[in-house]
C-alpha positions in Angstrom: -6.2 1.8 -23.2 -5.1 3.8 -19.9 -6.8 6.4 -18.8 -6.2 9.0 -16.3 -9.2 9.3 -13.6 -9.6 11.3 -10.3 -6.9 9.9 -8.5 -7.5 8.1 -4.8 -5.9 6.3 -2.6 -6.5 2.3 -2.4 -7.9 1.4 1.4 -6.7 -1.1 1.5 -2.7 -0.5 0.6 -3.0 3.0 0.6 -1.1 3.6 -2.5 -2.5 6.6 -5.0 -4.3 5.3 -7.9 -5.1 7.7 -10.5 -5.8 5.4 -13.8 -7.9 2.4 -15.5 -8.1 0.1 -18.5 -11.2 -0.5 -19.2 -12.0 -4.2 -20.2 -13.7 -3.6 -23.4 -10.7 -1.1 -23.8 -12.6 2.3 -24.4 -15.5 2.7 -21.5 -14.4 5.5 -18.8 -15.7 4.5 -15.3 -18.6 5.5 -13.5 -20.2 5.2 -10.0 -20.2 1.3 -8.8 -18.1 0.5 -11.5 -15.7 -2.2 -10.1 -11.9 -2.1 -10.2 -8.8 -4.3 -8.3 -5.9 -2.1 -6.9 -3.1 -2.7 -9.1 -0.8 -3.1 -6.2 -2.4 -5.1 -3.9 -5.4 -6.9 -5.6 -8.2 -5.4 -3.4 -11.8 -5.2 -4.6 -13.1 -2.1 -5.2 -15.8 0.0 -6.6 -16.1 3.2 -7.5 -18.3 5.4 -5.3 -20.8 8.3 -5.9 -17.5 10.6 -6.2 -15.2 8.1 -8.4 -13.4 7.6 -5.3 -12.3 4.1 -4.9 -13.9 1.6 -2.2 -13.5 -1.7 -0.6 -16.6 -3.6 -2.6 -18.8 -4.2 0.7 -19.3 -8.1 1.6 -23.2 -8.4 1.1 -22.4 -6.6 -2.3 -19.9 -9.3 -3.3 -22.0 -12.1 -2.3 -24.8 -11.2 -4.5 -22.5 -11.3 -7.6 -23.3 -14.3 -10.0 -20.7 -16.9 -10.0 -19.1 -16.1 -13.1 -18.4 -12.5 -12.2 -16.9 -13.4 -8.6 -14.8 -16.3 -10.6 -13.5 -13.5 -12.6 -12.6 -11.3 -10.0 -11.2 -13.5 -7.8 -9.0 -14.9 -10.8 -7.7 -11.5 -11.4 -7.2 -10.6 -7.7 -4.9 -13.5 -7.5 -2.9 -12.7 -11.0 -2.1 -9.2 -9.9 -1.3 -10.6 -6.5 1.4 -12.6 -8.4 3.1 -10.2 -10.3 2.9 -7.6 -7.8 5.1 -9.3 -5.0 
């Protein structure tokens, strides 16, 4: 399900982001709550004012394998179909 959010701009593609689906489909975001730009496939997380950031390096690495798997997996699908 989409929902509308306080809208921001990727940094990395600067294009205006203003919605999410949730994975589980219902859960509205929160602070550190990660998110890939739907245009370019940047990592991101939501900060302390549900603005979206770059998810830092050191923040990244300390992800368990599974979880960077699945981000990186996604990354590259939108990557795809976004070209």
């Amino acid at each position: 399900m989409k929902e509308k959010v306080k809208g921001s701009n990727c940094p990395k593609c600067n294009k205006f982001l203003d919605a999410v689906t949730a994975e589980d489909g219902v859960k509205s975001p929160i602070p550190g709550d990660l998110s890939i730009c739907f245009y370019c496939g940047e990592l991101l997380i939501f900060n302390n004012n549900m603005e979206l950031e770059k998810i830092p390096q050191d923040l990244f690495d300390s992800f368990d394998d599974e979880l960077k798997e699945e981000l990186l997996f996604t990354q590259k699908q939108l990557r795809k179909i976004s070209k």
